[in-house]
NURO-842805 format. One line per field, with one value per residue (C-alpha): x, y, z. Coordinates in steps of 0.1 Angstrom, whole numbers, always signed. Layout:
<atoms>
xx c(X/...)
yy c(Y/...)
zz c(Z/...)
</atoms>
This chain:
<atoms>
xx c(+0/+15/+16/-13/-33/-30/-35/-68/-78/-69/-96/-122/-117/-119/-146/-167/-156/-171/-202/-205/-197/-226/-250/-243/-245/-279/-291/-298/-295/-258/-231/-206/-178/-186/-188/-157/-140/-150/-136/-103/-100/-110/-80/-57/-63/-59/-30/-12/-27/-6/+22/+21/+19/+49/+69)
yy c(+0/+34/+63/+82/+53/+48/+83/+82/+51/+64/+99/+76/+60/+92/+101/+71/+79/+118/+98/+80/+104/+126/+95/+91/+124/+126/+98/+103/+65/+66/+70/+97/+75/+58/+92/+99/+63/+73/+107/+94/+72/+101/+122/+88/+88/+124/+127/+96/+114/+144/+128/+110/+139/+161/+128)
zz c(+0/-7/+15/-1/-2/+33/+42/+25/+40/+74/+62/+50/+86/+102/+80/+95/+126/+125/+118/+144/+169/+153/+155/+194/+203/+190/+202/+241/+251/+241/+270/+276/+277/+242/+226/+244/+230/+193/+199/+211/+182/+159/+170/+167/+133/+126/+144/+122/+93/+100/+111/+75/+60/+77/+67)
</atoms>
């Protein structure tokens, strides 16, 4: 896999990721600490994203 290929992968991921976070917050019977797992793993993958990038 090359490096831009991955970098897109890892935005579609993040992509999916904004998603979901936007689906539990709206949804009232969803914990605090899920939201917060999804977040975490949001800014995971946006921080390997840039770090790809400065690379």
């Amino acid at each position: 896999m090359s490096l831009s290929s991955h970098i897109q992968e890892l935005r579609r991921k993040h992509q999916h990721l904004a998603a979901q976070v936007d689906a539990a917050q709206r949804n009232a019977g969803t914990d605090s600490l899920t939201i917060a797992s999804l977040k975490k793993q949001k800014l995971r993958i946006k921080e390997e994203i840039e770090r790809l990038q400065t690379q």
